[in-house]
Backbone as CSV, one residue per row, in Angstrom:
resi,resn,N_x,N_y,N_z,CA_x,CA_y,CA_z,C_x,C_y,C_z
1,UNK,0.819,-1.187,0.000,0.000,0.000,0.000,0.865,1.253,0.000
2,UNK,1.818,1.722,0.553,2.770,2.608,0.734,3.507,2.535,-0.631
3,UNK,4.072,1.385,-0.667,4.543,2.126,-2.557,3.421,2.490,-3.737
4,UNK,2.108,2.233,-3.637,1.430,2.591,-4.482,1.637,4.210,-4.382
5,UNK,0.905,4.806,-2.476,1.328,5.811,-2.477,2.430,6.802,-2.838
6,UNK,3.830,5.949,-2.930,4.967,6.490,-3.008,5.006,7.175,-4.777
7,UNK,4.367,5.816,-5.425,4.371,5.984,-6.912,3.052,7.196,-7.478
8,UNK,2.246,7.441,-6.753,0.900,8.429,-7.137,1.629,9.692,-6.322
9,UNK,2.647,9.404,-5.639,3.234,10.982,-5.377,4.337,11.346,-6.105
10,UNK,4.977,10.719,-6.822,5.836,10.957,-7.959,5.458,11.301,-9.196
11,UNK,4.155,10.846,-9.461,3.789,10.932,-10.723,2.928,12.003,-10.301
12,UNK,2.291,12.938,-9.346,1.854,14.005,-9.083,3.025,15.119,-9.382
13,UNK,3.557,14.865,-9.205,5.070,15.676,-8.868,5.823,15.983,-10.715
14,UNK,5.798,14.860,-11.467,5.981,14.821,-12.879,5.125,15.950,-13.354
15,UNK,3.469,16.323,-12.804,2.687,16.485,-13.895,2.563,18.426,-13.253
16,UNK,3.291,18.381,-12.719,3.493,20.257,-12.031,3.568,21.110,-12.996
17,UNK,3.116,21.461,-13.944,3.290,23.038,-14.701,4.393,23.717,-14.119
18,UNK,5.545,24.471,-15.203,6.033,25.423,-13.922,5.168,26.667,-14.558
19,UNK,4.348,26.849,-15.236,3.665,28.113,-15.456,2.107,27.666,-15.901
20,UNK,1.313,28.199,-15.204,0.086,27.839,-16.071,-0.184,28.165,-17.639
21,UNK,-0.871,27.164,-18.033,-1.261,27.742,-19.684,-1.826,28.778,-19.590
22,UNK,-2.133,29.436,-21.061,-2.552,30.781,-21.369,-3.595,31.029,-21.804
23,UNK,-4.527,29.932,-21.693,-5.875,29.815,-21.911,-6.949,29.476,-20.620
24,UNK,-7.955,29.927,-20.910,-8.806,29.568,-19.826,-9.700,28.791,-20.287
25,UNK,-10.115,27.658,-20.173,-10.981,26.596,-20.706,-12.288,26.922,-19.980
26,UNK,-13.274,26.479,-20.900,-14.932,26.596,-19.778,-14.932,26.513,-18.700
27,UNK,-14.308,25.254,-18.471,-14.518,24.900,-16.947,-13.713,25.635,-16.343
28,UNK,-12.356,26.224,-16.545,-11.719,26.841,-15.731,-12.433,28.132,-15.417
29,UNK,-12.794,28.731,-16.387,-14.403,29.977,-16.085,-15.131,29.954,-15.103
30,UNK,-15.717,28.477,-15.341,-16.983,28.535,-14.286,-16.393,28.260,-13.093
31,UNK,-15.244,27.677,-12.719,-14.460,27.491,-11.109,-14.370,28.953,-10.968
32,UNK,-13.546,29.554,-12.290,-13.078,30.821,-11.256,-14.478,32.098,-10.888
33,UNK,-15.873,31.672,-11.576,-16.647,32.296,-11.447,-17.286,31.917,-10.360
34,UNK,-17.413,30.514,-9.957,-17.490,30.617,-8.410,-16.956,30.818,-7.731
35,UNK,-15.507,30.337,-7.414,-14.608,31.466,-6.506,-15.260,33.243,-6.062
36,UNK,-15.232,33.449,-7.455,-15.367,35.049,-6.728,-17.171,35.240,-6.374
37,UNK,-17.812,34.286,-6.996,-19.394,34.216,-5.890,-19.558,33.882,-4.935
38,UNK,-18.305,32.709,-3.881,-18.169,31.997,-2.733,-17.305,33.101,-2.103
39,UNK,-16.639,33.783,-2.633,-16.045,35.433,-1.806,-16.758,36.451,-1.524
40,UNK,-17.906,36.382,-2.502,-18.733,37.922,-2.397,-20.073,37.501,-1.566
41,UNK,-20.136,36.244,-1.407,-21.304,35.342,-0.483,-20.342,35.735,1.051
42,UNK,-19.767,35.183,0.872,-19.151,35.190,2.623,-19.149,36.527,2.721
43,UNK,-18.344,37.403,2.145,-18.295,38.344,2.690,-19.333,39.680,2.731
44,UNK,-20.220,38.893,2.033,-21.697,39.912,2.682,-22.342,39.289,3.460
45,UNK,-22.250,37.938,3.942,-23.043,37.122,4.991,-21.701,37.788,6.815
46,UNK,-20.503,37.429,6.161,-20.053,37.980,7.566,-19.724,39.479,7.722
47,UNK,-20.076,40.082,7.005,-20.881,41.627,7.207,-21.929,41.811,7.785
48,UNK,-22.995,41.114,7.433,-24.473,41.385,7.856,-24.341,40.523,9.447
49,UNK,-23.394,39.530,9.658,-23.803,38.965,10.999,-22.847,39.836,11.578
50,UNK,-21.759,40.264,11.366,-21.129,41.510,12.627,-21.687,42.486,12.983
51,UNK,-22.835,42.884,11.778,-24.276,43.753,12.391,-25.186,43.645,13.443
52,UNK,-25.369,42.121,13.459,-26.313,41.634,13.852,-25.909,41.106,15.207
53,UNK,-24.324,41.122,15.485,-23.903,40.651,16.641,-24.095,41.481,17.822
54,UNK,-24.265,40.862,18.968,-24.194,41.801,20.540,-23.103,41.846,20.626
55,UNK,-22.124,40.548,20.477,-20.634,40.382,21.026,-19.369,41.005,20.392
56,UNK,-19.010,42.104,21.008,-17.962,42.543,20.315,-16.927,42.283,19.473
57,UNK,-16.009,41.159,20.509,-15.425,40.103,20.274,-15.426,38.838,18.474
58,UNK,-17.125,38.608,18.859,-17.198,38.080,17.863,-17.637,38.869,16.470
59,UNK,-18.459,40.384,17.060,-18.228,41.016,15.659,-17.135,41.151,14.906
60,UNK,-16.145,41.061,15.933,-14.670,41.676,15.236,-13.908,40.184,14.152
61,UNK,-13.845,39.446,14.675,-13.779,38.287,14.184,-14.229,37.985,12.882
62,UNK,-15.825,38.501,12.667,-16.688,38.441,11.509,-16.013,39.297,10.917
63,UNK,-15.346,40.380,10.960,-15.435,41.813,10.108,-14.262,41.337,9.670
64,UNK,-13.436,40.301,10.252,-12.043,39.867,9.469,-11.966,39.145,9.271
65,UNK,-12.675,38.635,9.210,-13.184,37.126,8.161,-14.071,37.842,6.760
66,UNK,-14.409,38.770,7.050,-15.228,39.745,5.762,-13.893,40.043,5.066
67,UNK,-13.347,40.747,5.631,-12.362,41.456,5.096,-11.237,40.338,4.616
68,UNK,-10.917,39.313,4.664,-10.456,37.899,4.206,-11.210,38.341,2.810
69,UNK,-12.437,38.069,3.153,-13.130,37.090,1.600,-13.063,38.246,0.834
70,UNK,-13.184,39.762,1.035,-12.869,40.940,-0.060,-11.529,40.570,-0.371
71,UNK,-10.743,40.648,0.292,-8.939,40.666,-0.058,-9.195,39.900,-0.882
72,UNK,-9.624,38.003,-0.408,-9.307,37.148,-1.667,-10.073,37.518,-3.239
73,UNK,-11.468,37.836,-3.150,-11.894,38.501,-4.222,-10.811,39.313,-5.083
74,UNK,-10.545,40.171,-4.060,-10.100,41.470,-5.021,-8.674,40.901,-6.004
75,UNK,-8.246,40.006,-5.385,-6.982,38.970,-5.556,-7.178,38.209,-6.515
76,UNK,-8.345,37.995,-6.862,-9.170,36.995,-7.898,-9.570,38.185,-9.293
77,UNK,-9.639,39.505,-8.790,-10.076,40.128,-9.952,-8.767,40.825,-10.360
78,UNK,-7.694,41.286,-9.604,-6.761,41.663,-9.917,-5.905,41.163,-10.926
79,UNK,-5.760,39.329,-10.702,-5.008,38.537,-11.297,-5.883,38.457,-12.554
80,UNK,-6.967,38.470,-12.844,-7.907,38.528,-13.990,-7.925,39.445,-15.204
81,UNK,-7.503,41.259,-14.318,-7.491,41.976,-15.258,-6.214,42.283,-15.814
82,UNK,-5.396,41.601,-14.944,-3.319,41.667,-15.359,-3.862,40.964,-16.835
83,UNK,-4.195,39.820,-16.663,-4.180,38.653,-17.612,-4.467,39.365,-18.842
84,UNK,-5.936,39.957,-18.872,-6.565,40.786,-20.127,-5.930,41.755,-20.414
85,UNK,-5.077,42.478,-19.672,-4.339,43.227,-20.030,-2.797,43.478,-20.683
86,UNK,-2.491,42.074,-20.761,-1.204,41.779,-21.647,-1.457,41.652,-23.273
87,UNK,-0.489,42.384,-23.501,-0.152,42.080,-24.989,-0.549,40.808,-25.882
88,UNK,-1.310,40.660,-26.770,-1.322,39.489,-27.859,-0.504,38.496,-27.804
89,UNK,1.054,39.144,-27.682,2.109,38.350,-28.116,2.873,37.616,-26.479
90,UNK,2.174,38.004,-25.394,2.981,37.607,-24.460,2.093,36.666,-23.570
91,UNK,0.936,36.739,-24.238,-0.291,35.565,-23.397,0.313,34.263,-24.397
């Protein structure tokens, strides 16, 4: 059992990109279009409950866990518009 493992972690290791391709396939679309709907979900759900909290403590918690899921968003749209924004010849 352990060398099977040994051999499915080598051959993981073979199949590493050192750069991603330069295309975005459908499916890679629709992942990265949920990504940034599972960022903009959280972080208006743990907005509205640090509103809704009595506990200081745990509002604060929520508001940086909000502020998580904007960062990663914005991280998700940033890397998006670099992309569209390169040259013909260098995508």
């Amino acid at each position: 059992m352990q060398q099977q493992n040994i051999g499915a972690g080598q051959q993981a290791q073979q199949n590493i990109m050192p750069q991603p391709p330069n295309v975005i396939t459908t499916k890679d679309h629709l992942y990265i279009t949920d990504m940034l709907s599972w960022n903009l979900l959280a972080m208006k759900k743990a907005h509205f409950f640090a509103q809704q909290c009595q506990d200081q403590e745990v509002a604060t918690a929520l508001d940086q866990a909000g502020r998580m899921h904007h960062a990663h968003y914005q991280t998700i749209l940033h890397h998006l518009q670099q992309q569209q924004q390169m040259p013909k010849g260098m995508q």
